[in-house]
N, C-alpha and C positions, 0 to 999 in steps of 0.2 A: 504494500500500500504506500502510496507518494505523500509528500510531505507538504503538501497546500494546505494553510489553512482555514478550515471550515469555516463557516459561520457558526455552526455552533460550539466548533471550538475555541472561537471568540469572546464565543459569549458565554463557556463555562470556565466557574472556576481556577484555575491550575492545582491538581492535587500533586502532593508531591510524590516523589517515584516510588516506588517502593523495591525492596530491595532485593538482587537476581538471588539467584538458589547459591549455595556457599557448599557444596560440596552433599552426598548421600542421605537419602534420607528417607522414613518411611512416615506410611498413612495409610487411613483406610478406605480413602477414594481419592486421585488424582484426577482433576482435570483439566484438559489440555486448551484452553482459551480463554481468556477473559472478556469474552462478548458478552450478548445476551444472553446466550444459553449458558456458558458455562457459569455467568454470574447468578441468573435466577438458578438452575441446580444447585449451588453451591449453598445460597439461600433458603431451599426449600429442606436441603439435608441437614439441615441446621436447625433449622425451625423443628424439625421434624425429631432430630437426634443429637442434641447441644455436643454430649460426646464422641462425636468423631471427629475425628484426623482429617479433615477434608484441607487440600492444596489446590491452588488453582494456579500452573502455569502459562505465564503469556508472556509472547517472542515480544512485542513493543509494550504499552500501557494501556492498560485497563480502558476496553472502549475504543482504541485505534482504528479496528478494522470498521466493517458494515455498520456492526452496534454505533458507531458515534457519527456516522456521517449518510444517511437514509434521510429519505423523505420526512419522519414523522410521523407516517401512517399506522397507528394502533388500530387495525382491523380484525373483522373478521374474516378477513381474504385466506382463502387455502388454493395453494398452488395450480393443483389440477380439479375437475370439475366433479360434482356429485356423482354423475353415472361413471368419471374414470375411477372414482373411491370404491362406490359399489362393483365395481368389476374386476378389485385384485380378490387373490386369492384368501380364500377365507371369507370376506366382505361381503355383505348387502347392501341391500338400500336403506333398512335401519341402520346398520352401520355407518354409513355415510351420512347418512341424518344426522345421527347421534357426534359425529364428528364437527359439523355444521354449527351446532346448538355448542358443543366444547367451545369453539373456537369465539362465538358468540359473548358463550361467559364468560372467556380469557379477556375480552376488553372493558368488564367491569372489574373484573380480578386486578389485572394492575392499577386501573385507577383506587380502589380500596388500598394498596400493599402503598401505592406510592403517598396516599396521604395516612397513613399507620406509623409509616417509615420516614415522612416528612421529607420528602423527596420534591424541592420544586421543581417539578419539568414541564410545568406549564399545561398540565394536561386538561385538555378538553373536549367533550365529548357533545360534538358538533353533527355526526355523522358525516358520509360522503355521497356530491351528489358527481354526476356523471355525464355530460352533455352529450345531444345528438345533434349534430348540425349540419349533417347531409339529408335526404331522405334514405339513405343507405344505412347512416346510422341511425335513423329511426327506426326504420324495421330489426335492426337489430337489436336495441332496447327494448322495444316490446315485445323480442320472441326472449330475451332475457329475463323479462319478469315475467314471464310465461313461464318459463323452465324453473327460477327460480319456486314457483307457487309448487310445480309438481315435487320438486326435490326437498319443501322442507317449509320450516317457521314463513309464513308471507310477509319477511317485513322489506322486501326489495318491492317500490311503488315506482310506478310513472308516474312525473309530472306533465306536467301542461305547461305550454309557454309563458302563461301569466304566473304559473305556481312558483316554477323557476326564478321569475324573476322577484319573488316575496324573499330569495333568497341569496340571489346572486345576481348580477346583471351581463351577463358574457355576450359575446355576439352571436350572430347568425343562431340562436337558435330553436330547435321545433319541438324539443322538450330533454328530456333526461330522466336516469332513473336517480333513485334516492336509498340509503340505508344510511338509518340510525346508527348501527355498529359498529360504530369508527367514532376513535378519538384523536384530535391531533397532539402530538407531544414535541417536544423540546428533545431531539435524540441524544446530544452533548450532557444535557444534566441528568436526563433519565441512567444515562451510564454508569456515569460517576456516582451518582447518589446512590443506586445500585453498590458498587463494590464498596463505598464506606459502608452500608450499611450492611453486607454480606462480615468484612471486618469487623464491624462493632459485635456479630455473635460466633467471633472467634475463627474465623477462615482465614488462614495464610494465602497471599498473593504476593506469589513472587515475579516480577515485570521484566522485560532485558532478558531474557531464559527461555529461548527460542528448546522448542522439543523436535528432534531431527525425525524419532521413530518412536513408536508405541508397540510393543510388546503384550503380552500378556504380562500382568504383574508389575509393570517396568515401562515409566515414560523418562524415556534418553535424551539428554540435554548435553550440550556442551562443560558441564557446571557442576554437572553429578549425575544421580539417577535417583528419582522417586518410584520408590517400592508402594505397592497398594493393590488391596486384593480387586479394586475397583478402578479400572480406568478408564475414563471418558473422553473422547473427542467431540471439541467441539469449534473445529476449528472452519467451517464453511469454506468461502472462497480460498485460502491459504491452506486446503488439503492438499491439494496437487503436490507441496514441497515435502510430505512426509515419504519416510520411505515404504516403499508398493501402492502408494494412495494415488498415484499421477493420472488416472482416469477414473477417479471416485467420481469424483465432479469439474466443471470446469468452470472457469473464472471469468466473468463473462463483465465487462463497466460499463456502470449507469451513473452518469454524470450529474450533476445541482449548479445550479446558479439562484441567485437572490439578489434584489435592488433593495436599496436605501429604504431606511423608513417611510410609507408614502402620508401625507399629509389627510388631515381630516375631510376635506372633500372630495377625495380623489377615494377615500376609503366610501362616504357616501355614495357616489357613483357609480362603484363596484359592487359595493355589498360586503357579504360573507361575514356578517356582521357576529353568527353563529360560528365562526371557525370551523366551517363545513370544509373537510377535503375534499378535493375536487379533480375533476379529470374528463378525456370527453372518450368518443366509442372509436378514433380510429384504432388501428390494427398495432404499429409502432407506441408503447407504452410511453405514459406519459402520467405525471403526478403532480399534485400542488397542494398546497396549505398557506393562508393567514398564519404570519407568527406572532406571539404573543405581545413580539414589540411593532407590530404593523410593518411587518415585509411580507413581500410575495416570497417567497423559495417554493423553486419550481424545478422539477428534474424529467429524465427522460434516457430510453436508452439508445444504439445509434453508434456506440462507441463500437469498435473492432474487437473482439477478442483474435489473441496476440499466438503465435505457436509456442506448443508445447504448454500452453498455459502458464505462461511467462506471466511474471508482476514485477512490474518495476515501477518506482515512482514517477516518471515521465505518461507513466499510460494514464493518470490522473487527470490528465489536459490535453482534450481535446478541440482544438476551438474551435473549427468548425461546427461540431456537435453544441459548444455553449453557445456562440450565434443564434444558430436555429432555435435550442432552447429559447433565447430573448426575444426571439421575431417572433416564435408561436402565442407565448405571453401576449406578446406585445395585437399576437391577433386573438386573443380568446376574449382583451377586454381594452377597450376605446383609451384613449387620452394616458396613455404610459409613454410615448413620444419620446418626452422628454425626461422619462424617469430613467436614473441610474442602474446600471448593474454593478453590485457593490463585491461577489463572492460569484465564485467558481470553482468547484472541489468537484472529485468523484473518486470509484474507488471498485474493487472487483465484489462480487455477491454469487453465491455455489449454484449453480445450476446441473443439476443429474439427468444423466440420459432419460428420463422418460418426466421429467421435470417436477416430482413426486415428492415434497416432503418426507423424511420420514426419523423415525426414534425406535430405538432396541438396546436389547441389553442382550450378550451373548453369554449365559449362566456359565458354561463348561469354561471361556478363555476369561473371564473377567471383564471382558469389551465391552462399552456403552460407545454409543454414538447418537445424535443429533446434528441435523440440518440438510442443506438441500432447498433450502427457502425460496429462491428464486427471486428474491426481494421480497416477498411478504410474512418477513421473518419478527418483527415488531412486536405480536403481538405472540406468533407461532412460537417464537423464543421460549415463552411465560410459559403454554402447555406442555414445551417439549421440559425446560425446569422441573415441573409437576408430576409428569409422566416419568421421567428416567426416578423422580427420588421414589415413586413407587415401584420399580421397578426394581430399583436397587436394595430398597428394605422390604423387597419379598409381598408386598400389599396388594392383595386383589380387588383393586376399585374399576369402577367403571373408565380410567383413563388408561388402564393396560392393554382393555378390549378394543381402544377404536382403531381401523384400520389401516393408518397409519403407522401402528408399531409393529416394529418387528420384518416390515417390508423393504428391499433389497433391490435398487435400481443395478441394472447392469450397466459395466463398467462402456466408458466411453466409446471410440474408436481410436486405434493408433493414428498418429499424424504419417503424415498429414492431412488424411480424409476427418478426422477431428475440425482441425484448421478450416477446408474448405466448405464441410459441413453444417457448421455453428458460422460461419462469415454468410454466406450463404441464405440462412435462414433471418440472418440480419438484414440482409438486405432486400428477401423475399417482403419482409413486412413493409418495408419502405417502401417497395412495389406497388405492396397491395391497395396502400394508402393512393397513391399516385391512379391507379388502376382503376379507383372506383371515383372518383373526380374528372376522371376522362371519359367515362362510360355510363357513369350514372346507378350504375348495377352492383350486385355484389362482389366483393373479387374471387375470383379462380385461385386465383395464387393462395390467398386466404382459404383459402378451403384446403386446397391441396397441404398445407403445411397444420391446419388443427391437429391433424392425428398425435405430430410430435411436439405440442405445445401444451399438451396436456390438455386438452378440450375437446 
């Protein structure tokens, strides 16, 4: 991950480092990231069992990777779509239900933990609305809240052009769909406040203590080796650098930009007065949120993933890609002309071949693992936390059964059909977008390409 920095690294804090691993040592869960996941884990085994030995190693600081530099988006978004949940193996349609409704009550979950735990990250729970501003993406919204109703809780609504605008005021548009189930948050202090409070009930985090390879028993560092009958990886886009992991998942960058605080009429104009995230139906993803201190931060993806699933700080900056970020902005809402763009950061997020979220524990080798997020790891972080500390103290709740655990995407392809494959599918969506603006129709290309996007 590059060394730009964020807006919300700006705007959080500075905690101080803490300090790298000093030579051998045992516990009785290691784990290997200090994101989201490994820090809500780390949290929930604690809560759950003050007495253990839990260690959490991280190659940079607490929060570096995805966990501190995301959208914002605390949803209830899961990766791939209800019928692909109900379609692995083992899984149904309750199943997938019942994961739907999880994922649901995970974005009241952190908003509860984070005002428990006095964590300001700003969080608000605005929901997110969705624009359609073609008649292309209209039909598309309303066969979405159509599917959503068959698949589960109805709270995915069409609006109406006039409803929209009670809410937001964007352009060109013919309506959008709407979910409560999203909070926006502050990603930089949700992190931070996360690992002090993971410390305050006694978890070791050692920072600077890059883990090369995970073991059964044994996570290897340059610095020592932490012994634990438990170990976890949770390390997302930066698996590829473990040893045998190089096509677990691949490292794929979604880029941010953010202007200047904008001024009280300009916020009148627009709206979003609720801190509703927002976003519209083309094909090429696309994210936004009000920040707490009145900026737009907006992201998108577009960026290359790079061969061999390389990361280096330079893949941070893309400018082409932040351009287009600012022109799109600058076309979803009137009179930004002249508004600043003050930040530009981005950074790599795990995408697995079949795009699948998923959490397991393997009993015989001691292996835990989480992620695979795809970017909708926010709030997926907090389940997957939940799930692995049941998992690891043997508990049979309803968060062991849902379908997501215990599921095993297969491994990538070698490069360079990886390369050509994932670049490729990058640019099919740009396509597709381009495709239905010239034709008026749905795209082909977009069709053709659902199968491996998880939809």
């Amino acid at each position: 991950m590059g060394c730009a920095l964020t807006l919300w690294a700006e705007e959080t804090d500075p905690a101080a480092d803490r300090p790298e691993l000093a030579g051998d040592r045992d516990a009785d869960v290691a784990i290997v990231g200090a994101g989201y996941t490994g820090l809500w884990t780390a949290y929930y085994l604690a809560k759950a069992d003050p007495s253990l030995r839990i260690v959490v190693l991280e190659a940079e600081t607490a929060g570096f990777g995805a966990s501190g530099r995301n959208g914002g988006w605390c949803s209830a978004l899961f990766p791939v779509s209800s019928r692909r949940l109900a379609a692995l193996p083992g899984s149904s349609r309750n199943a997938a239900i019942e994961l739907h409704r999880a994922m649901q009550a995970t974005v009241n979950e952190i908003g509860l933990v984070t005002a428990a735990e006095g964590i300001d990250c700003d969080y608000h729970k605005g929901g997110t609305i969705v624009f359609a501003r073609t008649k292309v993406q209209l039909a598309r919204a309303r066969a979405e809240v159509a599917a959503a109703h068959e698949w589960g809780p109805g709270d995915l609504r069409f609006l109406e052009p006039d409803e929209v605008a009670k809410q937001v005021r964007a352009t060109k548009v013919l309506g959008a769909t709407f979910t409560p189930h999203c909070a926006a948050v502050h990603p930089g202090k949700l992190v931070r406040g996360l690992a002090a409070a993971v410390q305050r009930l006694g978890v070791t985090i050692h920072e600077h203590t890059p883990v090369t390879a995970i073991h059964p028993g044994h996570a290897i560092t340059p610095y020592g080796v932490v012994r634990a009958e438990v170990v976890v990886r949770a390390t997302e886009g930066f698996t590829p650098a473990l040893t045998g992991l190089s096509r677990t998942v691949a490292p794929v960058y979604s880029l941010m930009t953010a202007t200047e605080p904008l001024d009280d009429a300009t916020w009148d104009r627009i709206g979003l007065a609720d801190r509703p995230t927002f976003s519209d139906h083309r094909h090429l993803i696309i994210y936004g949120q009000r920040t707490a201190d009145g900026r737009l931060a907006f992201g998108g993806r577009g960026a290359p993933y790079h061969f061999n699933s390389r990361i280096k700080p330079s893949y941070d900056s893309v400018p082409r890609v932040f351009k287009g970020l600012q022109a799109t902005v600058r076309d979803l809402f009137d009179g930004l002309d002249e508004v600043r763009f003050t930040h530009a950061w981005g950074g790599p997020l795990g995408i697995p071949r079949d795009w699948c979220a998923s959490v397991g524990l393997d009993r015989g080798s001691g292996l835990a693992w989480a992620g695979g997020y795809v970017g909708d790891g926010v709030s997926t972080t907090n389940l997957a936390g939940r799930t692995l500390t049941d998992l690891i103290l043997g508990r049979d709740t309803g968060l062991v059964h849902l379908p997501w655990v215990g599921h095993r995407s297969r491994q990538w392809e070698p490069e360079p059909l990886r390369w050509l494959g994932i670049n490729a599918g990058l640019r099919a969506m740009t396509f597709a977008d381009t495709e239905e603006r010239l034709t008026g129709r749905d795209s082909r290309i977009a069709r053709l390409m659902a199968p491996l996007l998880g939809q």
